[in-house]
C-alpha positions in Angstrom: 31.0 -51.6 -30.4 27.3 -50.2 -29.7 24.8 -52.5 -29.1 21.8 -52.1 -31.2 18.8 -51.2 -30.0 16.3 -51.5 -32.8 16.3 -51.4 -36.8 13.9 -51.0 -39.7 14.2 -50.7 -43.1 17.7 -49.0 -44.1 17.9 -47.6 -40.4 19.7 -49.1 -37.2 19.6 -47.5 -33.9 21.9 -47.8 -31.1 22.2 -47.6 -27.6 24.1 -44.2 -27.6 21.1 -43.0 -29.5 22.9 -42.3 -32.4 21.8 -44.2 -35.6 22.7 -44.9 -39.4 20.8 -45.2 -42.6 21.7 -43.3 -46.2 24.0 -40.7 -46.3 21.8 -38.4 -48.4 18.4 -38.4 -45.4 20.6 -38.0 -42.9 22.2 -34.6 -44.6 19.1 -33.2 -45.6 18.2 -32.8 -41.7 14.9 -34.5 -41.5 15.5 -35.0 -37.5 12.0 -33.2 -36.7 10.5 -34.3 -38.8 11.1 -38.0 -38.0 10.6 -37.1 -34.3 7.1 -36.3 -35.3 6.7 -39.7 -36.5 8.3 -41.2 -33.2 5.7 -39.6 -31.0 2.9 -40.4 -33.0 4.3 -44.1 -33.3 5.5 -43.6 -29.2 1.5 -43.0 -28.3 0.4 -46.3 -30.2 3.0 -48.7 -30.6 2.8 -52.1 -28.1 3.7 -52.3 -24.5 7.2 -53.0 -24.1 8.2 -52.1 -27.8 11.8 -50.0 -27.1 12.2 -46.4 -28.4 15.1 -47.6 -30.6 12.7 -49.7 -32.1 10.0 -47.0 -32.7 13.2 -44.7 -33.6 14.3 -47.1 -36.5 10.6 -47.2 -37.4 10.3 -43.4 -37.4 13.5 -43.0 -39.2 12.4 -45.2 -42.3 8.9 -43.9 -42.2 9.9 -40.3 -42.8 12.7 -41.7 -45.4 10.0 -43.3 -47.7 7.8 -40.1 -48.0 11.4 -38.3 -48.4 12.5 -40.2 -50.7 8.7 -40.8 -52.5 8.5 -36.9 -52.9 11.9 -36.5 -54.1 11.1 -39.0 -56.9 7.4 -37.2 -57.8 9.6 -33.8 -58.1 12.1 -35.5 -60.6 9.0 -36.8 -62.5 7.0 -33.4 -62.3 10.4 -31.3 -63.5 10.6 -33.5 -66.4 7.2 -32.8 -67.9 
């Protein structure tokens, strides 16, 4: 069993480095993107705060505006 090494939102990060969180981010490749987020949170984030912490963080950050702009696109087709 992996330990985990951080979580946030609908994300959980473990010690292998791999992580889990819906089905439908994860397949719509949004890796770079998210790692964007993890070095801007990596620069300012506390001492001592682990990367599968800011990972997790990261992860659920770039899910919201994901899944924010996914919803404004449904809303925009419809009118």
């Amino acid at each position: 069993m992996q330990q985990v090494t951080g979580s946030a939102g609908r994300f959980t990060v473990y010690s292998d480095g791999s992580y889990s969180g819906p089905a439908d981010y994860i397949a719509a490749g949004r890796q770079e993107s998210a790692l964007a987020t993890f070095r801007t949170l990596d620069a300012h984030a506390p001492a001592g705060t682990s990367d599968g912490q800011l990972l997790a963080v990261a992860l659920q950050t770039d899910f919201a505006a994901w899944q924010g702009m996914r919803e404004f696109e449904a809303l925009r087709s419809r009118s």
